[in-house]
C-alpha positions in Angstrom: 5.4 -57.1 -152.4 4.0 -54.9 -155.6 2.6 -52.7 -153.2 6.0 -51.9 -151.3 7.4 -51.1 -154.6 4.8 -48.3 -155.9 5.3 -46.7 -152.2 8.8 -46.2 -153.1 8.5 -44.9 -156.6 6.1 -42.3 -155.2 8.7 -41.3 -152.3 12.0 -40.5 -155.1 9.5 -38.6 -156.7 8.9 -36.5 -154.3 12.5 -36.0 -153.6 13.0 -35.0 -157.3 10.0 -32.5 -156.8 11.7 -31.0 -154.2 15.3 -30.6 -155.7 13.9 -28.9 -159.1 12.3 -25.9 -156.4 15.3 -25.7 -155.1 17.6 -25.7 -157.7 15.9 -23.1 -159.9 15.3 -20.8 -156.3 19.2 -21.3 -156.6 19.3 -19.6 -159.9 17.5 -16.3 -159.2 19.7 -12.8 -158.6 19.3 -11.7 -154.9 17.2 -8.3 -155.4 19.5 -5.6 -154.1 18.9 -3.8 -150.9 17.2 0.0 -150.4 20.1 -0.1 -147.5 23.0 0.0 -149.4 25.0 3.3 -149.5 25.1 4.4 -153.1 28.2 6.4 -154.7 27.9 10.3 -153.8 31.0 10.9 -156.2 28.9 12.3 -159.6 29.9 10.5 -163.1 30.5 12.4 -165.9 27.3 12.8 -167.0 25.5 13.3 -163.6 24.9 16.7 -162.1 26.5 17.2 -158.8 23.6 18.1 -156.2 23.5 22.0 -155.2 22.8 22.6 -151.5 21.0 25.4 -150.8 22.8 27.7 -148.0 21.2 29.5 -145.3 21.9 33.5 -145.4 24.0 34.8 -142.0 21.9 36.8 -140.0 22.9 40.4 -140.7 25.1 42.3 -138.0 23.3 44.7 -135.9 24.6 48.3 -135.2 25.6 48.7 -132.0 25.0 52.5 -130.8 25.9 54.2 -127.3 24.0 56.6 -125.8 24.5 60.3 -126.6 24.6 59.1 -130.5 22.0 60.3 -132.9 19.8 58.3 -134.9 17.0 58.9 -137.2 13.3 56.9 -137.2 11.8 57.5 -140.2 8.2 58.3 -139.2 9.7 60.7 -136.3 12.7 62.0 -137.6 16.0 62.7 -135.6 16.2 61.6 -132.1 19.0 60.9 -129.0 19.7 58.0 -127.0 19.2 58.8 -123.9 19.4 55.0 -122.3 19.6 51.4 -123.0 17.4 49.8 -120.7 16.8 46.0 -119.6 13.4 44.3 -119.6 12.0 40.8 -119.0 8.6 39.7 -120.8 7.6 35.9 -120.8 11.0 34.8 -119.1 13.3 36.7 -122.3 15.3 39.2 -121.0 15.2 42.2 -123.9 17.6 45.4 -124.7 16.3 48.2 -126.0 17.0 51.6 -126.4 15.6 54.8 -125.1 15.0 57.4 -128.1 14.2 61.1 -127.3 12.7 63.0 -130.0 13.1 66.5 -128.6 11.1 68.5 -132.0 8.0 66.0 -130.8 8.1 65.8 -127.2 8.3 61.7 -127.3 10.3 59.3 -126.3 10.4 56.0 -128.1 11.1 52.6 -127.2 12.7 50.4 -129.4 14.3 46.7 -129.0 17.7 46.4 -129.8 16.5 42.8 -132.0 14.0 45.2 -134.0 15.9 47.9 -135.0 16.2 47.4 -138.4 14.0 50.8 -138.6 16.9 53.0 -137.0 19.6 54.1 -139.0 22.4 56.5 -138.3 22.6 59.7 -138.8 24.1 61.4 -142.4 27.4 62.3 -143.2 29.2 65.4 -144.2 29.1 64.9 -147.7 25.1 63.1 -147.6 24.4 66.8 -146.4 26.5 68.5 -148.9 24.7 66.6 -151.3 21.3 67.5 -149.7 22.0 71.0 -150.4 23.1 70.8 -154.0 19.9 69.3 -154.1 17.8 72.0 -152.4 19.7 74.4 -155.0 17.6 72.6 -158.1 14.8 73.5 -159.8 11.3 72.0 -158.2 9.4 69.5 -160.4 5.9 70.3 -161.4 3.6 67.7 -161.9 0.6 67.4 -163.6 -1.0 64.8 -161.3 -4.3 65.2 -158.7 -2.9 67.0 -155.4 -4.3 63.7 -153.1 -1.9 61.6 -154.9 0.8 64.1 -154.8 0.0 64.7 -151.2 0.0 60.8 -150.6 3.6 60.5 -152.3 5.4 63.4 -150.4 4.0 62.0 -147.3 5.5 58.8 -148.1 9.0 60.4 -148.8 9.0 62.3 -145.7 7.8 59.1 -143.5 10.4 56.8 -145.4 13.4 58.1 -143.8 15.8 58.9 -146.6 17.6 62.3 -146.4 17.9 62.4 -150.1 14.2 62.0 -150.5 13.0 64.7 -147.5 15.2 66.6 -149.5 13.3 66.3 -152.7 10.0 67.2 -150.9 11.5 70.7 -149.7 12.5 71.6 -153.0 9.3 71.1 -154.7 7.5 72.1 -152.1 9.4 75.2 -151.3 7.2 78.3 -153.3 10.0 81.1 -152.4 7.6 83.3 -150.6 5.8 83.2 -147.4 2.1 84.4 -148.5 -0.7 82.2 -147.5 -2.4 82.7 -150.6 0.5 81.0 -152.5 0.0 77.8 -150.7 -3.0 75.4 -149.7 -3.1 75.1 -146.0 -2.3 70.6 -146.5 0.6 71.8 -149.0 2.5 74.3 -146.1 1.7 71.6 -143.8 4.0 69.1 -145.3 6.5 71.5 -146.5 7.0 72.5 -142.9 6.9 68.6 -141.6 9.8 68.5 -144.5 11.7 71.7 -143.6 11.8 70.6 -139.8 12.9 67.3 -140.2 15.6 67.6 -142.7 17.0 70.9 -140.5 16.9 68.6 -137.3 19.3 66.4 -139.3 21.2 69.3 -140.2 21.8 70.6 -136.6 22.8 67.7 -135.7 25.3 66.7 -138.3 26.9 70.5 -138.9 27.1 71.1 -135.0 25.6 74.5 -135.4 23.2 76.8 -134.3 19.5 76.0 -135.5 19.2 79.8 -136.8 22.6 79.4 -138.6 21.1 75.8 -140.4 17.7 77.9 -141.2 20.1 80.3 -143.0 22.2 77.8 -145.0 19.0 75.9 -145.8 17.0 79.4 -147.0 20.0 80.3 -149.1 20.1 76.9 -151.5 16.4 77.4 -151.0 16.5 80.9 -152.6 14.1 82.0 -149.0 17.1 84.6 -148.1 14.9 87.6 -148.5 11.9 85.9 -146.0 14.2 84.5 -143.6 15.7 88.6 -143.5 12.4 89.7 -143.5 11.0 87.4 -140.7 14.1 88.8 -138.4 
């Protein structure tokens, strides 16, 4: 009989084991979940979140044919078409550029064009001519790096700049000896292109452009004497 009653004892025991686990496993705070949404409204305090937006791709000019444009490292050219083509299975638009003081004809996609722009104003070519009227600036530096920098006004496509090249370029006389045969070079590259751009702005006769251009230039007497 003793040994019935120890069997029991050790049984409750047990059972009270048990109940202690459980009741203190009651007691702990459920951890809370990674899942749930948190509050997107900021407090005082907090800084709202800035959202970084992505720029619009920029409109592309649309020209026609007939219209002028200008490519910087060829100067003033004509549409003459705008012509399909399919490479790798994209069908591409691209123009057809004539660039009648060079003999070429360029080919250029309507997607890259970036390169073209239109060709000036009135007024961009009034204001080229007030330039031409200025005094030419000397510089002091080595004629490479001179040289280097005109080339790079010429090639970048800004009428303001080619303008700025003629001037101080421009030595009012037509004697060899005056000039270095690299410095007549790019004055002429100059003169040619920003008179291209002239004829086709002013709607005039190329001799009638050399004149205006000679006159702000102060070349009157050589262009008179070259007639």
């Amino acid at each position: 009989m003793p040994k019935k009653k120890k069997v029991k004892k050790t049984k409750k025991i047990k059972k009270l084991k048990t109940f202690k686990k459980t009741k203190n496993f009651k007691k702990v705070k459920p951890s809370i979940k990674l899942t749930e949404k948190k509050n997107t409204t900021p407090g005082p305090d907090e800084k709202p979140e800035i959202k970084k937006i992505k720029k619009q791709a920029t409109e592309k000019r649309i020209y026609n044919i007939k219209d002028f444009v200008v490519y910087p490292k060829h100067g003033v050219g004509k549409i003459t078409a705008i012509e399909k083509a399919t490479i790798g299975e994209i069908d591409i638009q691209f123009y057809k550029i004539l660039v009648e003081k060079e003999k070429l004809t360029l080919t250029v996609p309507i997607n890259q064009q970036s390169k073209l722009r239109p060709i000036s104003s009135l007024n961009q070519i009034n204001k080229c001519i007030s330039i031409l009227k200025t005094k030419p600036k000397i510089k002091r530096t080595m004629w490479s790096r001179r040289a280097q920098e005109y080339d790079q006004k010429i090639n970048s496509g800004k009428i303001y700049e080619l303008s700025e090249v003629v001037k101080d370029l421009n030595k009012n006389t037509d004697i060899i000896a005056d000039q270095s045969y690299s410095e007549r070079q790019l004055f002429e590259k100059a003169y040619e292109r920003l008179k291209s751009e002239f004829e086709a702005v002013l709607t005039i006769s190329p001799e009638e452009v050399q004149k205006k251009m000679d006159k702000a230039l102060g070349r009157s007497n050589i262009s008179e004497n070259t007639e």
